[in-house]
C-alpha positions as CSV (number, residue, x, y, z in Angstrom):
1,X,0.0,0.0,0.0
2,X,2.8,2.3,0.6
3,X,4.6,3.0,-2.7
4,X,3.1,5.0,-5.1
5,X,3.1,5.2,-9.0
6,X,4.5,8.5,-9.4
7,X,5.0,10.1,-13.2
8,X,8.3,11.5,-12.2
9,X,10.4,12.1,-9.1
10,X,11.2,15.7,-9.5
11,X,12.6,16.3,-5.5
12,X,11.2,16.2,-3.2
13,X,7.7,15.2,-5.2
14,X,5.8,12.4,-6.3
15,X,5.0,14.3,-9.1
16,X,6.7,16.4,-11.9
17,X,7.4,19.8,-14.1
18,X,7.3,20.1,-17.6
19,X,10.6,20.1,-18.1
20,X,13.8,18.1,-19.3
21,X,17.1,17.9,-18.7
22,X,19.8,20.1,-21.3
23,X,21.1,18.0,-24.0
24,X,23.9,16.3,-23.5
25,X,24.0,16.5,-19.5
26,X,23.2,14.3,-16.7
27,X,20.9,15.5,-14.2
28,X,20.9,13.5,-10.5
29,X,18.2,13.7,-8.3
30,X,19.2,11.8,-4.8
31,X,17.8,11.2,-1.6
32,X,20.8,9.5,0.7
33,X,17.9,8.5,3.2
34,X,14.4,8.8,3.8
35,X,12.0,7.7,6.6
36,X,9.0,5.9,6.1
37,X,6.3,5.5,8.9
38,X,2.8,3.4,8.1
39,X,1.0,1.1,10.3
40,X,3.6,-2.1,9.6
41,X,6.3,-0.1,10.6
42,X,9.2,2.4,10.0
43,X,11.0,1.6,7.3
44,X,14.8,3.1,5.6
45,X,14.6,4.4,2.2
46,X,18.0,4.4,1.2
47,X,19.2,5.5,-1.4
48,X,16.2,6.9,-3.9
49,X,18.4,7.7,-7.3
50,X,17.1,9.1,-10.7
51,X,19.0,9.7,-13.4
52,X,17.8,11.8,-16.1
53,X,20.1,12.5,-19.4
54,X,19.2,14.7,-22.2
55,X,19.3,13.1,-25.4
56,X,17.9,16.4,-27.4
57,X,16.7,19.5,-27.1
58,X,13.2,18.6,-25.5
59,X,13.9,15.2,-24.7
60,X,15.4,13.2,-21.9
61,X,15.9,9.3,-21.3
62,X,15.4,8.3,-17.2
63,X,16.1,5.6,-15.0
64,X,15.4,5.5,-11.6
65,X,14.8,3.1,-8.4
66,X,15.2,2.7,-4.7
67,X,16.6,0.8,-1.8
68,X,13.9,0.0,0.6
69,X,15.4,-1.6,4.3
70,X,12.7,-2.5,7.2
71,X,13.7,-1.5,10.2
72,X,11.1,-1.9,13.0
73,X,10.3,-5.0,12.3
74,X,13.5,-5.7,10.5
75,X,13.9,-7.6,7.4
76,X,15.5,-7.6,4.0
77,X,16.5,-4.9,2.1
78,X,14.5,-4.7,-1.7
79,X,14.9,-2.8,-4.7
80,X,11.4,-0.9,-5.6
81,X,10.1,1.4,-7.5
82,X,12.3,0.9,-10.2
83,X,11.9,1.9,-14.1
84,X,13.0,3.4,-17.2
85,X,10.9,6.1,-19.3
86,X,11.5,8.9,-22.0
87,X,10.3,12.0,-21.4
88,X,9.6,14.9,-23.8
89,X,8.1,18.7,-23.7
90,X,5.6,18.6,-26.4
91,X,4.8,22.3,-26.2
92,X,7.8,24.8,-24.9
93,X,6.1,27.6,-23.0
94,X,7.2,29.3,-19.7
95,X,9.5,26.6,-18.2
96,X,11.6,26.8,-21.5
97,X,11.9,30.7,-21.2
98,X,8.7,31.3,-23.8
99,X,5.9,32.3,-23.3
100,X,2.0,30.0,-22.2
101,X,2.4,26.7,-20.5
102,X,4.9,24.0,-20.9
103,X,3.2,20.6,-21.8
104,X,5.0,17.6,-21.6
105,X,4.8,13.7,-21.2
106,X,6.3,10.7,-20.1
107,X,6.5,6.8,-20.5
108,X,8.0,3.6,-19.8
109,X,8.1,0.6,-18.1
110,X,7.8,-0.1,-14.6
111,X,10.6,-3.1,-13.6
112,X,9.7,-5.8,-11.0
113,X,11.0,-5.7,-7.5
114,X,14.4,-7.7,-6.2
115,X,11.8,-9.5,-4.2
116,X,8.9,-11.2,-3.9
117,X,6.3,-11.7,-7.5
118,X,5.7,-8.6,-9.0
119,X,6.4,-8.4,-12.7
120,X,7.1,-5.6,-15.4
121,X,4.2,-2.9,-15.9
122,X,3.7,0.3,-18.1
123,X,3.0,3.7,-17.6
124,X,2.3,6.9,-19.7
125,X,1.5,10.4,-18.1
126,X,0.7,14.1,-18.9
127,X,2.4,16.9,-17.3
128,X,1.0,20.7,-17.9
129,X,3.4,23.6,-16.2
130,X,2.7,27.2,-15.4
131,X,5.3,29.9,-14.4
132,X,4.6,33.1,-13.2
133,X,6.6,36.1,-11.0
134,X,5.0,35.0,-7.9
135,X,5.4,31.2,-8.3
136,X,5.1,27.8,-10.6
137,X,2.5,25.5,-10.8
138,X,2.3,21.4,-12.2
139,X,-0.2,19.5,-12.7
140,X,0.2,16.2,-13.3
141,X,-2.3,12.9,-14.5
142,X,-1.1,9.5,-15.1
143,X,-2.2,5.7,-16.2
144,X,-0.2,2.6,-15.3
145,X,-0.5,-0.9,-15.1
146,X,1.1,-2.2,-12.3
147,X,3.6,-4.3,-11.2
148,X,0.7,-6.6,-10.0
149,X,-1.3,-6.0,-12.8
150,X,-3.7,-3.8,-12.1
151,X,-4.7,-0.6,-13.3
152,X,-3.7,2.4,-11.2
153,X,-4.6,6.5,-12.0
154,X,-2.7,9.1,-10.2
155,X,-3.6,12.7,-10.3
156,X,-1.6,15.4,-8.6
157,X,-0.5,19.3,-8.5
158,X,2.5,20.7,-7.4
159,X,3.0,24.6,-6.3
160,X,6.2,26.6,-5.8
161,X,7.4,30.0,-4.7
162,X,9.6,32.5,-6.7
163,X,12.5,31.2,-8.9
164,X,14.2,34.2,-8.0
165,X,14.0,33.0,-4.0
166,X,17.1,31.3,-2.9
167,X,15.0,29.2,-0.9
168,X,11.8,28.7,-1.8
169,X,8.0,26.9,-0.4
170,X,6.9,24.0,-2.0
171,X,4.1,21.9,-1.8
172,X,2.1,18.4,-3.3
173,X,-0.9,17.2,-3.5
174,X,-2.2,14.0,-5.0
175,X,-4.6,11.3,-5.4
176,X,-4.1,8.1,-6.4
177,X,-6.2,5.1,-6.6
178,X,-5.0,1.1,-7.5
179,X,-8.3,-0.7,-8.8
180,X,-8.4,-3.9,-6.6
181,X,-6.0,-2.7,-4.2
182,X,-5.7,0.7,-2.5
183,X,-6.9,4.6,-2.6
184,X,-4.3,7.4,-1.4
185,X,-4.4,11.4,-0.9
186,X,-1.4,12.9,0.0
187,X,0.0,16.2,1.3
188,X,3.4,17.2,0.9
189,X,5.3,20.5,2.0
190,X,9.3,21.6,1.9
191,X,11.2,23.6,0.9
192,X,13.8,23.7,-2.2
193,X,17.7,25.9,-1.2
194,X,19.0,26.6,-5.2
195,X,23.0,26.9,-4.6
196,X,23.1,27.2,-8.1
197,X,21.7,26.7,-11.2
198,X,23.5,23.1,-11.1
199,X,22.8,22.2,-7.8
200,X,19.7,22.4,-5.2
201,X,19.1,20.9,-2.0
202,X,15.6,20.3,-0.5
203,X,13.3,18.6,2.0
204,X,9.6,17.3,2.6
205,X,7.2,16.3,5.3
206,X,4.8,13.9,3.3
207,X,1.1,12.6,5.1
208,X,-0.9,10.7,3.3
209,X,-4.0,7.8,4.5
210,X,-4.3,4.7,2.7
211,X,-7.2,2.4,2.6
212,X,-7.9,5.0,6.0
213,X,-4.7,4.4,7.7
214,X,-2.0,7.3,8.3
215,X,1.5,7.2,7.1
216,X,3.7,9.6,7.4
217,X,7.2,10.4,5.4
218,X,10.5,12.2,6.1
219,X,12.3,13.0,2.3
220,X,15.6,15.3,2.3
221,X,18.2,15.0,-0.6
222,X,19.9,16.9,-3.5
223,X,19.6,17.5,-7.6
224,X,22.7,18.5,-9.1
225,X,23.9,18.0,-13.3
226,X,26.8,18.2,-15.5
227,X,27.8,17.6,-18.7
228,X,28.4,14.4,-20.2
229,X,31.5,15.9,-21.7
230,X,33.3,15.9,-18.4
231,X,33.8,12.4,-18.0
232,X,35.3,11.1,-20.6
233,X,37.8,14.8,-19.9
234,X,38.6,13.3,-16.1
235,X,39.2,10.0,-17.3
236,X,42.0,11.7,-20.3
């Protein structure tokens, strides 16, 4: 019941932004450690990696997963929430320096677990982005087919403070509903420190009920990129 079908993991948020990474660089979003709190337990997510690497101008290829570790009870440590997609802006507007909203979508497959029986699954979503002076907003729908097989809908919106603050307020909201399984709303708010235009640090306090029980969810990590270029230079 816990893990979600997100469209994207744009930090700290379930969902995304209409937006890709710059050709030809690698963009890292990581979260070193996270806590999760439900009614099984606390569990250690650690690490939650995506990488995202732009392949064109308005296009980017992602892979992503995480390491989820039990802690109270204990047990085994799984990969979850693992996949690969391509992601594209199909209409450049204020994200991409122009003017109207920035539309874009994304797609893939979502891979099975390291344990237990779930299997591949698919998902394609929709992503519709608004920037003004005073903030940003994303709104985000999505289909899937799970890794159990079932159809799942997830439908959320993100909002942000000024680009221009240094450290800005963020927050998420979302529903999602499994057929056959589970039904989850979520609240998220952080906050998003922009070093640089390369590098940004951030973190979240996520509540959510599931099936009517609470869960609760600490998230803190960093998004930093670079270009390609500079690897093959440091290994010369």
């Amino acid at each position: 019941m816990v893990w979600v079908v997100p469209a994207s993991a744009y930090r700290p948020f379930d969902g995304t932004d209409a937006a890709v990474a710059d050709k030809g660089k690698m963009e890292i979003e990581m979260q070193p450690a996270g806590i999760l709190k439900d009614a099984s337990g606390t569990t250690l997510i650690a690490p939650a990696t995506r990488f995202n690497y732009g392949l064109t101008e308005t296009w980017e290829a992602v892979l992503e997963g995480q390491i989820q570790s039990p802690l109270s009870p204990s047990g085994p440590s799984t990969l979850t929430a693992a996949g690969a997609f391509l992601k594209g802006v199909l209409r450049e507007g204020s994200l991409q320096n122009k003017s109207g909203i920035s539309v874009a979508t994304e797609f893939g497959v979502l891979l099975p677990d390291s344990r237990g029986d779930s299997q591949l699954g698919a998902s394609v979503a929709g992503i519709v982005s608004q920037r003004w002076d005073w903030g940003a907003i994303h709104l985000n729908g999505q289909i899937a087919l799970t890794r159990e097989h079932r159809a799942d809908v997830f439908l959320g919106t993100i909002v942000e403070g000024p680009a221009k603050w240094k450290v800005r307020p963020v927050a998420e909201v979302f529903y999602e509903r499994e057929f056959g399984n589970s039904e989850t709303i979520s609240g998220l708010v952080g906050l998003i420190w922009q070093v640089r235009e390369d590098l940004a640090f951030d973190v979240g306090l996520r509540h959510a009920v599931t099936n009517g029980r609470a869960l609760n969810e600490v998230r803190a990590g960093l998004s930093f990129s670079f270009p390609v270029s500079r690897l093959g230079t440091a290994r010369r």
